[in-house]
N, C-alpha and C positions, 0 to 999 in steps of 0.2 A: 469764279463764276457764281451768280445766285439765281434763282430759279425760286417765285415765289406762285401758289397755286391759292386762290382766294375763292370763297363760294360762302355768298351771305344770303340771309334768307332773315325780312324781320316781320311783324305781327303787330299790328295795335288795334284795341278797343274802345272806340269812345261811347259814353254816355252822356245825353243832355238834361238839364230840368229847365225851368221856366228863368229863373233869373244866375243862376251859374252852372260851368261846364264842367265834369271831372272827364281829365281825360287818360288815358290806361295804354300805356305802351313799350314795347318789347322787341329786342331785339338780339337774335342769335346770329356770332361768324365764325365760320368756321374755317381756318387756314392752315395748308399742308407747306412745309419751306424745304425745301431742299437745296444743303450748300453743299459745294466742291470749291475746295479755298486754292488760288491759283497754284500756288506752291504747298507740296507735302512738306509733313513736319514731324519726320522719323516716324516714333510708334503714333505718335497724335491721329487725331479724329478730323480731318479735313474732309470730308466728307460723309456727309449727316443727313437725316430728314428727321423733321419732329414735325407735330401739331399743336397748333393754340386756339383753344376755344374763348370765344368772351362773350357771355352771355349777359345783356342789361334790361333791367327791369323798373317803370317807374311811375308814377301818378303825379299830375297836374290839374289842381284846382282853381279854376279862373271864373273872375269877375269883372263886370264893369272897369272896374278901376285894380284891381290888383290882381297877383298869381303869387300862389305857394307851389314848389314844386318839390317833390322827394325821388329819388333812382339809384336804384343799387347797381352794383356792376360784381361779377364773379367772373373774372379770368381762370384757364385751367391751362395747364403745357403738359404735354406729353411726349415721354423717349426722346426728353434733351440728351447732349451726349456726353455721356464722364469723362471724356481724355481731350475735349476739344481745348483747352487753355494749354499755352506751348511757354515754355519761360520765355524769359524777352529776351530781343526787343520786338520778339513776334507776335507774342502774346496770345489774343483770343483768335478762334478763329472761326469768324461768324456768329452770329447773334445767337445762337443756340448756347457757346458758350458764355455770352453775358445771362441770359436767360439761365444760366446754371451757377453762375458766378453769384447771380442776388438771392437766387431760392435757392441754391441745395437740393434737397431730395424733395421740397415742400411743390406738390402738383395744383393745387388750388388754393384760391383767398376770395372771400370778399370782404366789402366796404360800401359803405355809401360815395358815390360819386358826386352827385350833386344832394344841395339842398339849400332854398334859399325863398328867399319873398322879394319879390317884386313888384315895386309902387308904378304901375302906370303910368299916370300924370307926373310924375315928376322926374320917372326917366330911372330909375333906380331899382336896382336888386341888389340886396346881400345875403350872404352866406358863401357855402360853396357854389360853383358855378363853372362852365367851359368856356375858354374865350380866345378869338385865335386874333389878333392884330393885322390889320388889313383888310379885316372883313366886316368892317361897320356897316358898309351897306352893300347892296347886288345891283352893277346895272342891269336894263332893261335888256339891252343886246346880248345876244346869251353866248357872240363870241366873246363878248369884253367882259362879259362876267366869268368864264370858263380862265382867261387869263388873267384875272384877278384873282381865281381860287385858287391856280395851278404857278402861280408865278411869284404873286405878291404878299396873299393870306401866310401868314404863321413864319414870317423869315427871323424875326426875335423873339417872340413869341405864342406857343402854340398848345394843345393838348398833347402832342405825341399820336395823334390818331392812329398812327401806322404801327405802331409797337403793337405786342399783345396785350399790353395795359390800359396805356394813356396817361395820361394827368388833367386836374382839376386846379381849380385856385380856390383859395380861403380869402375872401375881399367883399368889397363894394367897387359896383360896374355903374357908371353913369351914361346915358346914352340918349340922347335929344336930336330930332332930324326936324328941321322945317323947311319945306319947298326942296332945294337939292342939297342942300347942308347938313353933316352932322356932326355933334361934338361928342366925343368918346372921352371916359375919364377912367382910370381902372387904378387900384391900390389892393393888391393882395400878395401872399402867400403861396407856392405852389404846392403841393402835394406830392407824397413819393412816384408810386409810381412808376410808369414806362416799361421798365424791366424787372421790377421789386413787383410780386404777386400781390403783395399789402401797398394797395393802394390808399389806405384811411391817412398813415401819419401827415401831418404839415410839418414843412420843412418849416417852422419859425424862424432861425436864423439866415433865410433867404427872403426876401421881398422888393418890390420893383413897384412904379410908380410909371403910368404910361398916362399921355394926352396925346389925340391926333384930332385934327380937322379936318373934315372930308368932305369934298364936290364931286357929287356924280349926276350926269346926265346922260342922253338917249347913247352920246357916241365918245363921250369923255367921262374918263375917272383922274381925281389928285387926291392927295394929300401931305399932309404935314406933320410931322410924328416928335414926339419927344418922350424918353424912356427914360429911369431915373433904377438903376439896377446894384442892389448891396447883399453882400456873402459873409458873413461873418464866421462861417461855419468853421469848428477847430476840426484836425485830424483828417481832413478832407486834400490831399497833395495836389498841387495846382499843378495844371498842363501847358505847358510852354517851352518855348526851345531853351533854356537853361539845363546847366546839370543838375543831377537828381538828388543829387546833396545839397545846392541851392532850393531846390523848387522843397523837398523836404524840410527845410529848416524856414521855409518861407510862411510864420501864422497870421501875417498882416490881413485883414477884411480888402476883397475885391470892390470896390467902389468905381460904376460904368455908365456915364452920362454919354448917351446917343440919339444925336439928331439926324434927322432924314425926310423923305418922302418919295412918292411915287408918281410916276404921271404916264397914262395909259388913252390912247382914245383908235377911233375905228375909222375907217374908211373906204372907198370904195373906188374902182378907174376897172380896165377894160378887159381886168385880169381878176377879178374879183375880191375879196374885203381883204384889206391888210389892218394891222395892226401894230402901230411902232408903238414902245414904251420906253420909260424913263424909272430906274431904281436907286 
């Protein structure tokens, strides 16, 4: 059973001048988790509560035609549990202990989260950046949009939001809407992250390659996706129903070409709005 207790609270500052905006924004969460793992596990730690702080800070300089953006993030955990990892094939038990598994005894990190430029007119930002797949654009309908963000946003791609961490990507983001249409191009790097307090390194022998075309309007959303995803990473034991001495002895690069799309739209009869979709 998990039991998760969330309470955020965030704060921004802007300042104007006459031909550009900076603008100043901050934000504090604070989350209490408390787990009881179905089944005890002799002496082990099946039951825990710890806290994660993630506190993000950052400035955004905008123009006519372009933005520079800079943001720090500093994660903290506290009274992870020492005995929660149980030998296998039980393993961890609860994210308290993957959260102890990447840090150790280390309570805090930070790093830059984002930072990149952004050309307006032509649709483009590079650098670091967040970016979840499925959410190139928001309909209008705020149920179609609620099931866009809760259904379809981040299913192969995403920051991790919900961890104590997150993740970034190290790329270039291309993104073009005219009238209900937009073309999405992404090529980057992810960043550690998610459960590693050191969020700065990039993973370089990971990167992915994504294009989607997307129509939205007042009562319909589609799209059409194509991901292009390579692992090269050595020393990293791959998960899969093989034995452990196969999957062990396996240093080939994972190489993952995935097609797909979505289709979402709203409606209404004497029972009030429905919503079918297609993933």
């Amino acid at each position: 059973m998990r039991t998760v207790f969330l309470l955020a609270t965030t704060l921004a500052l802007t300042t104007v001048s006459s031909a550009q905006t900076t603008t100043y924004a901050g934000s504090l969460r604070v989350r209490q988790e408390g787990w009881d793992w179905f089944k005890p596990a002799g002496s082990f730690q099946n039951a825990y509560m710890f806290t994660g702080a993630t506190l993000r800070y950052g400035a955004t300089r905008t123009t006519k035609t372009s933005a520079i953006s800079l943001e720090l993030e500093a994660p903290a955990l506290f009274s992870l549990p020492t005995r929660a990892t149980a030998p296998a094939p039980q393993g961890g038990l609860g994210l308290g202990a993957l959260y102890r598994g990447f840090n150790g005894n280390q309570t805090a990190g930070i790093f830059v989260k984002q930072a990149f430029y952004q050309d307006k007119q032509r649709g483009v930002r590079a650098g670091r950046f967040e970016f979840n797949d499925g959410a190139e654009s928001v309909p209008e309908d705020p149920t179609l949009a609620w099931v866009k963000s809760q259904r379809v946003s981040q299913r192969l791609i995403g920051t991790f939001g919900w961890s104590q961490v997150g993740r970034s990507f190290d790329g270039v983001h291309y993104s073009k809407t005219k009238n209900t249409d937009n073309l999405t191009a992404v090529a980057a790097y992810p960043t550690r992250g998610v459960f590693d307090l050191d969020g700065n390194p990039t993973l370089t022998s990971v990167h992915f390659g994504y294009v989607a075309a997307t129509r939205t309007t007042k009562t319909r959303d589609e799209r059409l996706f194509g991901v292009l995803y390579d692992d090269t990473r050595q020393g990293v034991t791959k998960v899969d129903n093989r034995a452990a001495a196969a999957t062990a002895a396996d240093k080939d690069a994972i190489r993952l070409l995935t097609l797909g799309g979505h289709y979402a739209r709203t409606g209404e009869n004497e029972s009030g709005k429905w919503v079918p979709s297609g993933l």
